[in-house]
C-alpha positions as CSV (number, residue, x, y, z in Angstrom):
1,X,83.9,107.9,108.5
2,X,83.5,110.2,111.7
3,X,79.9,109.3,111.9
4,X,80.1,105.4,111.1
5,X,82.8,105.7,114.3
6,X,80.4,107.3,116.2
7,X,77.7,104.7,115.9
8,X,80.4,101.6,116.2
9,X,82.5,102.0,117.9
10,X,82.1,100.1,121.1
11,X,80.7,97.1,118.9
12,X,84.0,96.7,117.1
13,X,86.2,94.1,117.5
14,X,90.2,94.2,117.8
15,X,90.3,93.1,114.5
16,X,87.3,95.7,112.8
17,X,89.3,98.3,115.1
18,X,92.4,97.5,112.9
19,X,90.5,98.0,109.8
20,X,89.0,100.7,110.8
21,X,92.1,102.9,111.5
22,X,93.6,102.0,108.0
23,X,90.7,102.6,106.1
24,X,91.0,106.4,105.2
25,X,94.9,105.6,104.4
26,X,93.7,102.5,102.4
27,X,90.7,104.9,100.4
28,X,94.0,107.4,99.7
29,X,96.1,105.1,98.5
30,X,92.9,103.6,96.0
31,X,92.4,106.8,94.6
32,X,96.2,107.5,93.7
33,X,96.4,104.3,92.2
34,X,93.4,105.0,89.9
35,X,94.8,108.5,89.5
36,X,98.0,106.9,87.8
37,X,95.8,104.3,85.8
38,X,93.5,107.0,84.4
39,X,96.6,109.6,83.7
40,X,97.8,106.3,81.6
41,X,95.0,105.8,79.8
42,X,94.8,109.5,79.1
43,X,98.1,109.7,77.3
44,X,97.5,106.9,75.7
45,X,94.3,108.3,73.9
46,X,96.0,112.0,73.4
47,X,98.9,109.9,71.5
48,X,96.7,108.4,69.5
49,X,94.9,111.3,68.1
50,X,95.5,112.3,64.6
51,X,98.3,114.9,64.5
52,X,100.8,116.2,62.3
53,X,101.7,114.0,59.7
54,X,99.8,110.5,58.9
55,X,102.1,108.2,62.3
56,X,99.9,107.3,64.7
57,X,101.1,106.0,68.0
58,X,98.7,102.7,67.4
59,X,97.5,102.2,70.8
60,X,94.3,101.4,69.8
């Protein structure tokens, strides 16, 4: 990020300028989110696996 301020940051509009300061927040927030989707998935899958006895959670 530092270096793609360094080369633009006197072309940027008020607007890009915007962007550009909530971009690292906004990449954080993306990654949490597909944190919590993955985890999901994850326990899905693990409750599914054959265990003891012959229930299976039937997720898939």
């Amino acid at each position: 990020m530092y270096e793609l301020w360094k080369r633009t940051a006197d072309q940027l509009t008020p607007s890009e300028l915007e962007w550009f300061a909530c971009a690292a927040e906004s990449a954080l927030l993306t990654m949490q989110n597909i944190e919590d989707v993955l985890n999901g998935i994850a326990l899905l899958v693990s409750s599914d696996e054959p265990g003891e006895g012959p229930i299976r959670a039937g997720s898939f």
